[in-house]
Each structure stands twice: as structure tokens, then as C-alpha cells.
N, C-alpha and C positions, 0 to 999 in steps of 0.2 A: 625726256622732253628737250628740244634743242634749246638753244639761247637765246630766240626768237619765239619762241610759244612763252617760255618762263617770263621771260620779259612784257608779252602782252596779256599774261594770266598778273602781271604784277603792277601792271595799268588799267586793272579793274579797281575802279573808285566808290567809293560811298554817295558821287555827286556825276549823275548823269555829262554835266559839262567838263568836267575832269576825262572822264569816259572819251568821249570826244575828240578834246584835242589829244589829249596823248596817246588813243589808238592811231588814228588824224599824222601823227609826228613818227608813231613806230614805221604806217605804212611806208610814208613819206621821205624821212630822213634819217630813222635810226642807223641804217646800214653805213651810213657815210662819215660817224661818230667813230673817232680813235679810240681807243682802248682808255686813252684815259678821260675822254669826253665822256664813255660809257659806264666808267666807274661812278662817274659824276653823276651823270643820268640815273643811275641805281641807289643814289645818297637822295637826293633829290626824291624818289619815289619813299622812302623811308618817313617824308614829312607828311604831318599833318594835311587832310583834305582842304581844310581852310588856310592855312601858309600857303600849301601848292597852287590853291587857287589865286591867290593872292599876287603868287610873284608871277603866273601864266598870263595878269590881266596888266600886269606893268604897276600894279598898286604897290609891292613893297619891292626892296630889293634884297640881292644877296650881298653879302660880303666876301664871298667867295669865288675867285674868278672864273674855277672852271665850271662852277653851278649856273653862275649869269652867264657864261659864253653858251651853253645849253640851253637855258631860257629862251634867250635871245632867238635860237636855232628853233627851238618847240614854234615858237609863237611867228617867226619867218616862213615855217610847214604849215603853216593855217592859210596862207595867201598866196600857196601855189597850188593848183590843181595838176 
């Protein structure tokens, strides 16, 4: 499986809008994510559907900068077509 299938078999969520935006983010922006932006992105996927959702709607945040500079990037891919 390349690193782009595993990546969006790993953005299947338990919550249809999770679904969404981060399929939404892989089409969108994943490819333009550094190595270690992608590292991030893969920690990130590790959390809980309710955190995830949480920090995708600006309701909590991270303390981690490469997690929020990612966030930031998911939720930027929602308002470009």
C-alpha cells in the first residue's frame, strides 16, 4: 500500500465529519506537508475521535507546535476548493 492509501485508510473515523475533513485535507494539502509536518499529521491521527474533533473545530488547542501548525493547515483545506 503506498503512503497515500495507508494515510487515507487511517483517516477513516468513527464520526462521519472527521471522515470529511481529513479525507477534504489528504486530497487537498497532505502532499505539501514536510516530513515532519507528516509525522505530526500521523500523531495527530493516533487521538481520540472526540479530541480530534475538538481541536479540527478551534474548540481545544494543542500544545504542541507541529500538531497546531497542522490543524491550522486541515482546517485552511476546508476553504479552498
Amino acid at each position: 500500500m503506498s503512503e497515500l492509501g495507508r494515510v487515507r485508510w487511517q483517516c477513516r473515523r468513527g464520526m462521519l465529519e472527521l471522515d470529511l475533513l481529513l479525507r477534504r485535507f489528504v486530497d487537498r494539502g497532505y502532499h505539501d506537508l514536510s516530513s515532519e509536518e507528516r509525522g505530526a499529521f500521523s500523531r495527530l491521527l493516533d487521538y481520540p475521535d472526540d479530541t480530534l474533533l475538538e481541536l479540527l473545530m478551534g474548540r481545544m488547542t494543542s500544545t504542541e507546535g507541529a500538531i497546531a501548525s497542522v490543524i491550522e493547515k486541515i482546517r485552511a483545506a476546508q476553504h479552498h476548493a
